[in-house]
C-alpha positions as CSV (number, residue, x, y, z in Angstrom):
1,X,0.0,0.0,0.0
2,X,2.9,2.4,0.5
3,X,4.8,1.5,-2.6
4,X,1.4,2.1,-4.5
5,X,0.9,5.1,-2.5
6,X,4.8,6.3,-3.1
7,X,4.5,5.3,-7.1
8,X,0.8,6.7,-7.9
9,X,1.5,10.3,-6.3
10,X,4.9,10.5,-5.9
11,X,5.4,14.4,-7.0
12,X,2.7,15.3,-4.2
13,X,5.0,12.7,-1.9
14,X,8.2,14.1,-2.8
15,X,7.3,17.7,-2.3
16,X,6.3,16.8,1.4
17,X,10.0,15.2,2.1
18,X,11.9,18.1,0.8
19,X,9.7,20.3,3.0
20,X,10.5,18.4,5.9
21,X,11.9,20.6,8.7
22,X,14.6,18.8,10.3
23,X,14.4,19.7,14.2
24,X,11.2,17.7,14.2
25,X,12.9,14.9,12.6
26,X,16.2,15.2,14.8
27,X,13.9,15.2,17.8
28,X,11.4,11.7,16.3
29,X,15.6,10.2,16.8
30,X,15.8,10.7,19.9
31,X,12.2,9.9,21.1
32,X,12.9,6.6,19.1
33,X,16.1,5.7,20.5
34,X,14.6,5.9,23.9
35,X,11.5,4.1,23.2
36,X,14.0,1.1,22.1
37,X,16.2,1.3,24.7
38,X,12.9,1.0,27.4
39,X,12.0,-2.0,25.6
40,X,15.4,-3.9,27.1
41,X,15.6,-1.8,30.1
42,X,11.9,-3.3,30.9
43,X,12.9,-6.8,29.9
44,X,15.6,-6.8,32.4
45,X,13.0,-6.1,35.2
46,X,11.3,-9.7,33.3
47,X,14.2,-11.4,34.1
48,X,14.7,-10.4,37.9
49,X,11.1,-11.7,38.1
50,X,12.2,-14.9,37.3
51,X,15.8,-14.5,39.8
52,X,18.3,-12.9,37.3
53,X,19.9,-9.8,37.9
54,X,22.0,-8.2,34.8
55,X,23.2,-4.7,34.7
56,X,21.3,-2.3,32.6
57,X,23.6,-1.4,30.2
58,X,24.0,-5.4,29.3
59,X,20.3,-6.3,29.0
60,X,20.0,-3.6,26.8
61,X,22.9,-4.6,24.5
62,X,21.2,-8.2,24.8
63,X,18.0,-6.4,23.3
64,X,19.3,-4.4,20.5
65,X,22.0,-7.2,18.9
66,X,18.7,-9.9,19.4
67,X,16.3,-7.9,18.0
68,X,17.8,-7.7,14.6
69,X,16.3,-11.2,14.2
70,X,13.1,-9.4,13.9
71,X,14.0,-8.5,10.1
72,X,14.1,-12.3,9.4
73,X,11.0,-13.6,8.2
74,X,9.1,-15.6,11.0
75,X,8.3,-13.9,14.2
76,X,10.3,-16.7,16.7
77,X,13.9,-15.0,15.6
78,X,14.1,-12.2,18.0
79,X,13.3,-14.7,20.7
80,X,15.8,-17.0,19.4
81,X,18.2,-14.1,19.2
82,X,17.9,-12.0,22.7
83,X,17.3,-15.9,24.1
84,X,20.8,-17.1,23.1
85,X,22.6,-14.1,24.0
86,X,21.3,-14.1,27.4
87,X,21.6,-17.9,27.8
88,X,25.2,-17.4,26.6
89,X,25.8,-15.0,29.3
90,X,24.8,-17.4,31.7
91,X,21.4,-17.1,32.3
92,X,19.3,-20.6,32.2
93,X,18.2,-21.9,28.4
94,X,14.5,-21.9,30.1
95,X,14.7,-18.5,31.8
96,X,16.1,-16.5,29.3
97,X,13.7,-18.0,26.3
98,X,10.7,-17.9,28.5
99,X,11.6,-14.4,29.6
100,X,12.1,-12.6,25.8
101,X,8.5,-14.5,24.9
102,X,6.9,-12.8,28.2
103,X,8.6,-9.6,28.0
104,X,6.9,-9.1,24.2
105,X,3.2,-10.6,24.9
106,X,3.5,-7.7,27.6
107,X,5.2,-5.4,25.8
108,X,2.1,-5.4,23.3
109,X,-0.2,-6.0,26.0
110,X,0.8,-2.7,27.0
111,X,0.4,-1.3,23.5
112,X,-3.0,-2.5,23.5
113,X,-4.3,-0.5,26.7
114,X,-2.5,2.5,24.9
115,X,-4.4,2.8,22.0
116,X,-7.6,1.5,23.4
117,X,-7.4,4.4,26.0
118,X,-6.9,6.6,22.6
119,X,-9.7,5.0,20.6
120,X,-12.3,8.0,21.8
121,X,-10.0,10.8,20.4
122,X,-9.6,8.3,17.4
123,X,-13.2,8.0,17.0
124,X,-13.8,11.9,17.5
125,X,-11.5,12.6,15.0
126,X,-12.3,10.1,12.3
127,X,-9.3,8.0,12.3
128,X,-12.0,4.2,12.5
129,X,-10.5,1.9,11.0
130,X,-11.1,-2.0,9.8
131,X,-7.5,-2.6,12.1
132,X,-8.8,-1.9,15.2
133,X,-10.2,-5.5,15.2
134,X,-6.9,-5.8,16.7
135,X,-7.7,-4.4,20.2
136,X,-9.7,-7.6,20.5
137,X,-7.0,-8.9,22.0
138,X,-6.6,-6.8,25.1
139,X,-8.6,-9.0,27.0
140,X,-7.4,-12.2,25.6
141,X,-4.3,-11.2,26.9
142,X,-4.9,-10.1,30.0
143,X,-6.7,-13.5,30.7
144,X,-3.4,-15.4,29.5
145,X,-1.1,-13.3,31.3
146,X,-2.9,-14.3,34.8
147,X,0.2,-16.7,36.6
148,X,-2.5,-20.2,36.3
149,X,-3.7,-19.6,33.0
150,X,-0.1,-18.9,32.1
151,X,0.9,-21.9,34.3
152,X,-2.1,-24.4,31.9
153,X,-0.4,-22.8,29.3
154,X,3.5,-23.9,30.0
155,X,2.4,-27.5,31.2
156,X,0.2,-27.9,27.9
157,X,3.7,-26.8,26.2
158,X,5.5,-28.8,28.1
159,X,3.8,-31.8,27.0
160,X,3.6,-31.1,23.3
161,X,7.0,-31.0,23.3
162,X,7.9,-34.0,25.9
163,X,10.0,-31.8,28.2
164,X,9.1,-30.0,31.8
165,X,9.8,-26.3,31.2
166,X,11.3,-24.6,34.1
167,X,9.5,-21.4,34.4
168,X,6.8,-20.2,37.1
169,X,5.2,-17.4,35.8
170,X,5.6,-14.2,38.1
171,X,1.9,-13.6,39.9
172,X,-0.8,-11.3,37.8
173,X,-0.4,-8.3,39.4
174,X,3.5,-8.3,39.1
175,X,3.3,-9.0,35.4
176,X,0.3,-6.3,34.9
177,X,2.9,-4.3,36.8
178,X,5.6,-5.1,34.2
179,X,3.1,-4.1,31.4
180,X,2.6,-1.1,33.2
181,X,6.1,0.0,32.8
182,X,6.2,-0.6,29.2
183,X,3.3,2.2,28.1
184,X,6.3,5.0,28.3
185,X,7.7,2.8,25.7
186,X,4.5,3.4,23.6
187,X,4.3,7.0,24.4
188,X,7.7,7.4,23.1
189,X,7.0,5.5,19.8
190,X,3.8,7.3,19.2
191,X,5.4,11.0,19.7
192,X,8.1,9.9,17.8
193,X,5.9,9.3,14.8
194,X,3.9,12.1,15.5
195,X,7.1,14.3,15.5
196,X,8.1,12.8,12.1
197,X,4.8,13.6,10.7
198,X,4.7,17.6,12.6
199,X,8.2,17.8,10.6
200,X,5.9,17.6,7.4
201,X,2.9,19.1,8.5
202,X,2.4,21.1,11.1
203,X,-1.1,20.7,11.6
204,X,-0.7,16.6,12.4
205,X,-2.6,15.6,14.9
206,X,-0.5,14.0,18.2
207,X,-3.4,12.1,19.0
208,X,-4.0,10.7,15.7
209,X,-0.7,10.0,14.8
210,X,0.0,8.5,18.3
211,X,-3.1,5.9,17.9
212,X,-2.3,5.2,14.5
213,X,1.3,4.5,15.0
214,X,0.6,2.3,18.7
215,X,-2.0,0.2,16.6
216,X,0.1,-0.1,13.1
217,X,3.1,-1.6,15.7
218,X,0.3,-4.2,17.4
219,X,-1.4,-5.4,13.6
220,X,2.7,-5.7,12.4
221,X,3.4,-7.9,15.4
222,X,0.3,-10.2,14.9
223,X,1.8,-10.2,11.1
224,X,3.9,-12.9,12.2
225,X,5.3,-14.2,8.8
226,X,5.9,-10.7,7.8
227,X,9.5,-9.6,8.7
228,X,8.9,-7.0,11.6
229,X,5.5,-6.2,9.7
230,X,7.0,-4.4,6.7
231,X,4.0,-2.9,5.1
232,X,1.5,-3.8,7.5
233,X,2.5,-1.0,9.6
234,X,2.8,1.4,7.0
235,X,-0.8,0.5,5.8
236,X,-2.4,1.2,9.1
237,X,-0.5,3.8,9.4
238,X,-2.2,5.6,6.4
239,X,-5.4,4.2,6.6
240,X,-6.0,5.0,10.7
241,X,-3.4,8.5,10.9
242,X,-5.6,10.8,9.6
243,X,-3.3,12.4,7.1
244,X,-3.0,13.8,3.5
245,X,-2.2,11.1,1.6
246,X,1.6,12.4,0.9
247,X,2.5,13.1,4.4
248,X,0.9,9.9,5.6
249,X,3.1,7.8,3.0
250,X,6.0,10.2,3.3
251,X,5.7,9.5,7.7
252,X,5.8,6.2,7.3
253,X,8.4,5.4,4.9
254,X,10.7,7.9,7.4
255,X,9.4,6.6,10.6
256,X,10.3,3.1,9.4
257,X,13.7,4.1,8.4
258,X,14.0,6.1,11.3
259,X,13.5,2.5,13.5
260,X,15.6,0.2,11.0
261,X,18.7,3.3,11.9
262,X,18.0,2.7,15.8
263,X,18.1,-0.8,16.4
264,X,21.0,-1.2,13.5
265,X,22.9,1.6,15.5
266,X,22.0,0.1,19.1
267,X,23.0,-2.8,17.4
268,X,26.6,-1.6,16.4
269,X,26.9,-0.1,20.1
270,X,25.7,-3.0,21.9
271,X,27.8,-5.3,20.1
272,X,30.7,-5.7,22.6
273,X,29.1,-6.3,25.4
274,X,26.3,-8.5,24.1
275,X,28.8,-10.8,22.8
276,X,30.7,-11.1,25.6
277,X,29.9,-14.5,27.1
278,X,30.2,-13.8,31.0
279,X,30.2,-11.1,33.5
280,X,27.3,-9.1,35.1
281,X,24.8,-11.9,35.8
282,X,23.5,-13.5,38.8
283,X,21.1,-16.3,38.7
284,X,18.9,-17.2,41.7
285,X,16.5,-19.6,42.8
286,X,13.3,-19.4,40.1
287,X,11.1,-17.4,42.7
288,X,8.1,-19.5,43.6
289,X,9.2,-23.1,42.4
290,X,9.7,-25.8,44.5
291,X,13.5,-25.6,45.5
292,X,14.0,-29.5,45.0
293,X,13.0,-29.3,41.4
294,X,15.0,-26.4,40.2
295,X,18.3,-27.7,41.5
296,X,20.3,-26.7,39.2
297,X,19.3,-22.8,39.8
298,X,18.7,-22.9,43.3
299,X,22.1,-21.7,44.8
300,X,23.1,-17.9,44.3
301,X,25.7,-17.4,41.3
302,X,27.8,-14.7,40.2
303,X,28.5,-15.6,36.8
304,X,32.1,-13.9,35.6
């Protein structure tokens, strides 16, 4: 829809990016490259949940070197990625897997209760749209995320696959905390759009933009095949943002190189010290399991 969008009005488009003023856009960077960085910093207060303890400044190197695998087709990649690097680091093959797999269902649990608390202003100002079926979800998920049905849900796993899993989910109103912490992360993703779209028109709508940009993130994620929802993001985007067709088209394209820039240049930073296979972790007992089953974890370690 974007490359139709880009190709059948492209002088309307291109006139809109050469306008662009480039404060706004300078300042959509850093809003981005904070919203990112949250996303690890969060994850790391997953893991202590679960009786790990990393430093900031690794977790988040864990997150941004992972997450690249989200640019692979399939959506099981950026588990597999921030999962490795963490288990490589020390942290338990069950706890750091389970832990990237919680840390996104609440990450987007999160982004759900944001733009459902927008969907009024959305409404008011037009911005309906055939995605919102999406926010259907929100209370799937909150019923999932509640420690037995969660529990059901690892067993059942567990069985399929003819292993016992060692995680105990963290109870619901610690992980409903955890999703709590995330919504600055979707507050700084949605500004961030919005500020790329103010640096092309100054009449955008913060609102809007902000719902439009919270719900294109949550339809790309359900887009599982779709490497980290390239065009589905951009097509709710446009359809849900309220804007003139060039600046919608021209915001999206630049918010979604704007994100690509971020988590290759985390990435590049992070490198180092994501690689690095020890140092900085300490593994407890899995808090709530029965000590005599989780041997293997239940003695305090400093892993250097």
């Amino acid at each position: 829809m974007v490359v139709r969008e880009l190709t059948s009005d492209w002088d309307r488009v291109e006139e809109v990016l050469r306008g662009a003023e480039v404060t706004w856009l300078a300042l959509a960077a850093g809003l981005a490259a904070a919203g990112m960085a949250w996303i690890g910093v969060v994850w790391g207060q997953v893991l202590r949940r679960l009786g790990v303890v990393v430093g900031m400044a690794r977790v988040t190197s864990w997150y941004f070197v992972g997450e690249l695998g989200k640019y692979l087709p399939g959506g099981v990649w950026p588990v597999v990625g921030r999962g490795e690097l963490a288990r490589r680091a020390g942290v338990p093959r069950s706890r750091a897997y389970s832990s990237v797999a919680l840390s996104l269902a609440m990450l987007y649990l999160a982004a759900l209760f944001a733009a459902a608390a927008l969907v009024p202003f959305a409404m008011a100002g037009g911005s309906a749209t055939a995605w919102m079926w999406c926010l259907l979800a929100l209370p799937v998920g909150v019923v999932a995320l509640h420690h037995r049905v969660l529990g059901w849900l690892v067993d059942l796993l567990g069985r399929v696959v003819g292993r016992t899993i060692g995680f105990h989910p963290p109870e619901w109103r610690q992980s409903l905390t955890l999703v709590a912490m995330y919504l600055p992360t979707w507050a700084l993703i949605g500004t961030a759009t919005w500020a790329v779209a103010r640096a092309l028109d100054p009449s955008a709508s913060l609102v809007r933009v902000m719902f439009a940009a919270i719900l294109s993130w949550v339809a790309g994620f359900m887009a599982v095949p779709v490497p980290a929802g390239a065009g589905v993001r951009e097509a709710v985007l446009l359809a849900s943002s309220g804007l003139d067709g060039g600046v919608a088209a021209a915001t999206a394209i630049i918010a979604r190189v704007l994100f690509v820039g971020v988590d290759a240049l985390g990435a590049m930073i992070g490198a180092p010290a994501a690689t690095r296979k020890r140092g900085g972790v300490r593994v407890g007992p899995l808090p709530g399991a029965d000590v005599a089953s989780d041997a293997t974890d239940d003695v305090m370690a400093e892993v250097d």
